[in-house]
One Martini backbone bead per residue (centre of mass of N, CA, C, O) as a GRO file, in nm:
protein
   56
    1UNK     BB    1  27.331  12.098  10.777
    2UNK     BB    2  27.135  11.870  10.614
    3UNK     BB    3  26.985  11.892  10.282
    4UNK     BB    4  26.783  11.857  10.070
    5UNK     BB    5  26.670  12.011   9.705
    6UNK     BB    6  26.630  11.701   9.545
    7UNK     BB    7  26.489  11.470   9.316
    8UNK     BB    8  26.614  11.241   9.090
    9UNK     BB    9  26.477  11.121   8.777
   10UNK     BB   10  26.507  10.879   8.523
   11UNK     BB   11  26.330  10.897   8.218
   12UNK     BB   12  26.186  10.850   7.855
   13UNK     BB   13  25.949  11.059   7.924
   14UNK     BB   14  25.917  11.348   7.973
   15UNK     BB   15  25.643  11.463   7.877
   16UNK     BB   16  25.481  11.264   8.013
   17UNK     BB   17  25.564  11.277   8.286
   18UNK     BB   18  25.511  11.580   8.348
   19UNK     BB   19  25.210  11.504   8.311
   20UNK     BB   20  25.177  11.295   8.563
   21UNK     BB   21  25.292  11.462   8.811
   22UNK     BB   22  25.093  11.704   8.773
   23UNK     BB   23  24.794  11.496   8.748
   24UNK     BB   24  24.846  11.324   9.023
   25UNK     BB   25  25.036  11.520   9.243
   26UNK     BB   26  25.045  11.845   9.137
   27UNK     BB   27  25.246  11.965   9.012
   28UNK     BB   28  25.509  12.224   8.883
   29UNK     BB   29  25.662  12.412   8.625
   30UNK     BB   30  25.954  12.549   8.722
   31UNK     BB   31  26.201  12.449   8.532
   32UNK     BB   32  26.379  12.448   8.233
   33UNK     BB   33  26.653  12.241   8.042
   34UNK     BB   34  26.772  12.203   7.702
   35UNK     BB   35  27.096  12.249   7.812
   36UNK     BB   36  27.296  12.053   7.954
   37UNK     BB   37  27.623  11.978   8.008
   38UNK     BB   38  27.502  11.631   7.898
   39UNK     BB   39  27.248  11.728   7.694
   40UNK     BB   40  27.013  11.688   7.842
   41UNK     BB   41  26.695  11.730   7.982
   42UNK     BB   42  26.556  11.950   8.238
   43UNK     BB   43  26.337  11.930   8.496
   44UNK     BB   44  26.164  12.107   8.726
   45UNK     BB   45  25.928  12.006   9.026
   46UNK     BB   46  25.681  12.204   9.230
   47UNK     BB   47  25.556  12.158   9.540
   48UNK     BB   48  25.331  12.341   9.715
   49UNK     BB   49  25.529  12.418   9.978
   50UNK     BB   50  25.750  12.265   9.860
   51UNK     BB   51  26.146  12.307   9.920
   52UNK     BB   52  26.152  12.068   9.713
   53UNK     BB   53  26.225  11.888   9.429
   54UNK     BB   54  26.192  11.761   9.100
   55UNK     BB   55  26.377  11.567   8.881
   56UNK     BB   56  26.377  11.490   8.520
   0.00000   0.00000   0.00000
């Protein structure tokens, strides 16, 4: 069986971003990771109740 378990979204402005999604949608940040292997900044956003993620 395949599941999605997250959907990337890549942003210009991570901190607007986190504020829209939290403000305008419900999420709330799951985990942040500011050296990912890529050198880039990766957030993880969590919809209650729902085992989907988004990362920006």
């Amino acid at each position: 069986m395949i599941k999605f378990l997250h959907t990337r979204i890549r942003v210009s402005d991570l901190e607007k971003s986190i504020d829209w999604y939290c403000k305008n949608c419900g999420f709330t940040v799951l985990k942040r990771n500011d050296k990912s292997p890529s050198g880039n900044q990766i957030v993880h956003l969590e919809l209650h109740g729902n085992a989907h993620n988004l990362e920006l």
